[in-house]
N, C-alpha and C positions, 0 to 999 in steps of 0.2 A: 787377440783375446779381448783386448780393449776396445776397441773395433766394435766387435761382437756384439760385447754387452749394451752399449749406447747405442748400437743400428738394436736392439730388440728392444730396450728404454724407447726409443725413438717411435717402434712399432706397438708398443704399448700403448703409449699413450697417445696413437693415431687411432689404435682400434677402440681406445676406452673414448675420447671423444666423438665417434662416429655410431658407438653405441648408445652414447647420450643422445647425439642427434635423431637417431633413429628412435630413439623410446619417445623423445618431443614429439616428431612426428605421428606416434602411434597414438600417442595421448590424446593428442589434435581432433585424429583420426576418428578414436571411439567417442570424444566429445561430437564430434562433428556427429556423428551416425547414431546418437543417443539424442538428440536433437532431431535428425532428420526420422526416425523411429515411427513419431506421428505428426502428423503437422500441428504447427502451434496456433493454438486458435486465438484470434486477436478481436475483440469488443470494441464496439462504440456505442453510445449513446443518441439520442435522437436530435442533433440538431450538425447543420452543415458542418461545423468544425471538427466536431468529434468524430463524422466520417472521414472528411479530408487527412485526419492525424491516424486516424485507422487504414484507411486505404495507403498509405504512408507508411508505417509502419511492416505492415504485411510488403508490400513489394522492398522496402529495404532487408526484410528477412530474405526471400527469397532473392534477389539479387545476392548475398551472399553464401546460396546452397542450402538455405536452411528453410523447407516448405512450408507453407503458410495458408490459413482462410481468416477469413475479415467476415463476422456476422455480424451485419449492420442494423442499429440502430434498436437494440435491445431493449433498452429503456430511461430510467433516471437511475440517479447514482444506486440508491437501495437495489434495483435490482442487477444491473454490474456488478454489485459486492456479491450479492447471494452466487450470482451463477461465475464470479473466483472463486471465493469460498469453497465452491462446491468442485469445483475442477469442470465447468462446463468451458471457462475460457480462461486462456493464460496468462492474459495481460491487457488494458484497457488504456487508454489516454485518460489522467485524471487531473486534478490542480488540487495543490496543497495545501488553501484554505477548507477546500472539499474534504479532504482526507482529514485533517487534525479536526475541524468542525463535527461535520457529516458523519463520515463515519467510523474518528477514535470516540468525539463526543468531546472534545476540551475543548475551553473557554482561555483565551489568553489576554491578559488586559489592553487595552488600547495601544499604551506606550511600550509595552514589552516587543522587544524585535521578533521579528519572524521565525520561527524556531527553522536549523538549518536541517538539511536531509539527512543528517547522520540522525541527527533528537528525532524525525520523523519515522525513522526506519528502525530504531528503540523501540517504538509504542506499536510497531506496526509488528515486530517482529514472532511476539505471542499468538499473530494470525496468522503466523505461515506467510508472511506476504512483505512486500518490499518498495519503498518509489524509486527508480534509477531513473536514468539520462534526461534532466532536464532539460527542457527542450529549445529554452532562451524566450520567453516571454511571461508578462504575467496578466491573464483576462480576467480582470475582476469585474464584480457584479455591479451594476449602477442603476440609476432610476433615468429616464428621459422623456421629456414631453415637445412637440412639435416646436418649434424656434418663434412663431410669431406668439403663442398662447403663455409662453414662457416671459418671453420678451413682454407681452401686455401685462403680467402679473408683478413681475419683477422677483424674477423667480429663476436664482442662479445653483444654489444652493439644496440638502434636504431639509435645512434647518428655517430655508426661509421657505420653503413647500411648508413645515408646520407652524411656521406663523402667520401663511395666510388669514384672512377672516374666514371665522365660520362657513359664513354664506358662497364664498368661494372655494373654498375645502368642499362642500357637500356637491356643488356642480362639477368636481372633477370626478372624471368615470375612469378609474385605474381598471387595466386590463393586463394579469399578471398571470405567470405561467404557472401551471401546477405544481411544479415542484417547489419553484421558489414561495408560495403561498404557503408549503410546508417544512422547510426545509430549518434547523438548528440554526442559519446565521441568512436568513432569509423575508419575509416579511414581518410574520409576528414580533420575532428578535426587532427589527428594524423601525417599527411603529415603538416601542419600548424606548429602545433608544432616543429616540429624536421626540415623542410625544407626540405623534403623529396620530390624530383623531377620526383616522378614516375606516370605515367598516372593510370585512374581506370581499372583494366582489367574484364574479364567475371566475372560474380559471381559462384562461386559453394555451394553446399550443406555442412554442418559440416563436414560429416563424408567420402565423395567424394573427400574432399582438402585434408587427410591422406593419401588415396588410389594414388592421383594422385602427391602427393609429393616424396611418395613413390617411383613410376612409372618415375621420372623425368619430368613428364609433367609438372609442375610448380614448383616454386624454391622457394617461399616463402609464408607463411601461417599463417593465422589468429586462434591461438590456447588459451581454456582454461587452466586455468594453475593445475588445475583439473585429463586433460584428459588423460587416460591409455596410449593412442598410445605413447606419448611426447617418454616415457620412454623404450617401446616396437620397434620402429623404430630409438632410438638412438640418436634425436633430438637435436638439439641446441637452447634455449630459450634465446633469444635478452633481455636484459637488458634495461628497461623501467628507462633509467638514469635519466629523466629529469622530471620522476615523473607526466607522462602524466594520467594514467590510476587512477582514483580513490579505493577504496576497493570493493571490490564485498563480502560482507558476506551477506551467505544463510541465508532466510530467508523463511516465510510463509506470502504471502502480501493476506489480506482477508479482504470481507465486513465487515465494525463494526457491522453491526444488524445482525450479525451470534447469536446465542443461547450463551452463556455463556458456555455451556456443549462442545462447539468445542475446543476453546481455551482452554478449562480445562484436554479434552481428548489431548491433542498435546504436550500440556508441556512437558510432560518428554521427549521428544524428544531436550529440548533446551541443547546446547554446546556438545550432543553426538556425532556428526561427525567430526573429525579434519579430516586435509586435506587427510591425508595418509588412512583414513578410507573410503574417497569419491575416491579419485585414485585406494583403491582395489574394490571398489562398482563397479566401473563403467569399472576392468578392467574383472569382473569374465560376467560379458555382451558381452564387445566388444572381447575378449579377449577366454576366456573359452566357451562363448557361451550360458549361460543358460537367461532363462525367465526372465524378467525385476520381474515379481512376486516370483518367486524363491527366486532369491539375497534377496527381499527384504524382504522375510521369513525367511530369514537365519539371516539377521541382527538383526530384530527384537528378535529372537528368545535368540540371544547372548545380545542382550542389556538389556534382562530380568534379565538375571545374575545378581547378583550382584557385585556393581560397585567398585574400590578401591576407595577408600576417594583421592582421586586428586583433584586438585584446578580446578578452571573455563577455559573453554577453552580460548586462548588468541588472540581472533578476535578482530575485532574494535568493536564489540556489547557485547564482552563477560560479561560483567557486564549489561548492558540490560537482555543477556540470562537469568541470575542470578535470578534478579530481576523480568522477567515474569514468569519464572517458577515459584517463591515464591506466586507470585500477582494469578497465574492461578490457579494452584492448593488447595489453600486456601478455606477454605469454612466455614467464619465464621458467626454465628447467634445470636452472643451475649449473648453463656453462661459462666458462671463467677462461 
């Protein structure tokens, strides 16, 4: 009789765990298939990096089942907000001075630390929206002018760009991209800060102000600090002394009522790009030449590797990154 009872204790509690396993699995299952539903539509912006992190994203979705399109190159950040917002795309590559600036609209003082992704995802959260998996870098916005024009003026700095003399102030032809000529923490803001006495001149394209810096047609230019050319044309990057520009660390800014299975396919993607990693991303494009999908084949392909045991990347989010990977990836049901 004793017997008995402990062989059907025994069977109980083989058939209640295997229950449990099986509802894990099922849950998986309709996350997985509530994701796979419709494809997730992934945004980018107009300039090579924001493809490269788009075409990136999209093939790490599908690589993990989860189908995906990549409409490239949309536009400036206002309008990737509009067409989240509106449910035309699900998730965009964005940077987190973009987002707290651009488009919560706060102002943070110089000296206050970078607010972390948890405070980001507070102010973001009344919009239905989210930043997750940091992506391990941070491209912030800079000014630069060719290396000899620099070097003649004695011109390391933005502070010492406004204390040139007048007469050398008015001979510089800044050629600066649309957006940033409008942008919350962008020109305007940036002549304010620093005193900078220089009229607004035309706008040009990102990738048109290299060519024409290049060219001598303009003399000073609105550059990521990211971007392949800086390095290839020999550049001189202006010294942001006065601590004008916030962090820009990459992220994934997405609807919160995305599927569970999004966020979970994307994780391993957090803190894998340091800077030097996006600078060759984006110079094997501008640079070498090949398909934005290529490159991004090739990364993925190395990132499967296995990885040395190194610490976190060391962005302003990189403990955020830490932390969403752990939280994304995770997939617990409560067995013991």
């Amino acid at each position: 009789m004793r017997r008995n009872r402990a062989h059907n204790r025994a069977m109980y509690r083989a058939a209640l765990l295997a229950w449990r396993v099986l509802a894990c699995a099922l849950m998986a299952a309709l996350s997985t298939a509530a994701a796979a539903a419709e494809p997730v539509t992934v945004g980018s912006k107009r300039f090579t990096e924001s493809y490269v992190l788009g075409e990136i994203v999209r093939q790490t979705l599908e690589r993990a089942g989860v189908p995906a399109v990549h409409r490239r190159g949309l536009g400036n950040t206002a309008i990737l907000a509009q067409a989240l917002a509106a449910g035309q795309i699900d998730l965009y590559p964005e940077y987190t001075g973009t987002i707290v600036r651009e488009l919560l609209g706060r102002s943070l003082a110089a000296e206050a630390p970078p607010p972390t992704l948890a405070q980001i995802n507070e102010w973001l959260a009344p919009r239905g929206l989210k930043a997750a998996v940091p992506l391990g870098f941070n491209n912030t916005y800079a000014l630069a002018m060719r290396e000899a024009d620099a070097a003649r003026l004695g011109v390391d700095s933005i502070s010492a760009l406004a204390q040139l003399p007048a007469a050398e102030l008015a001979r510089l032809r800044p050629g600066l991209t649309h957006e940033f000529l409008v942008r919350a923490d962008g020109w305007p803001a940036l002549k304010r800060a620093y005193g900078l006495p220089m009229a607004d001149p035309p706008a040009l394209d990102h990738g048109l102000a290299y060519q024409a810096l290049a060219k001598g047609q303009v003399d000073l230019i609105d550059v990521y600090s990211t971007d392949a050319q800086i390095g290839r044309l020999g550049l001189r990057v202006l010294r942001d002394d006065r601590g004008f520009f916030p962090r820009y660390d990459a992220v994934l800014l997405m609807r919160s009522a995305l599927p569970a299975a999004v966020p979970r396919a994307l994780a391993p993607l957090a803190g894998r790009i340091d800077e030097a990693a996006m600078i060759a991303l984006n110079a094997e494009v501008e640079i070498d030449g090949r398909p934005f999908a290529d490159v991004a084949r090739g990364f993925l392909d190395r990132a499967a590797q296995p990885a040395p045991s190194a610490g976190a990347a060391t962005s302003g989010v990189a403990t955020g990154a830490a932390a969403t990977a752990t939280t994304a990836t995770s997939f617990t049901c409560g067995i013991s």
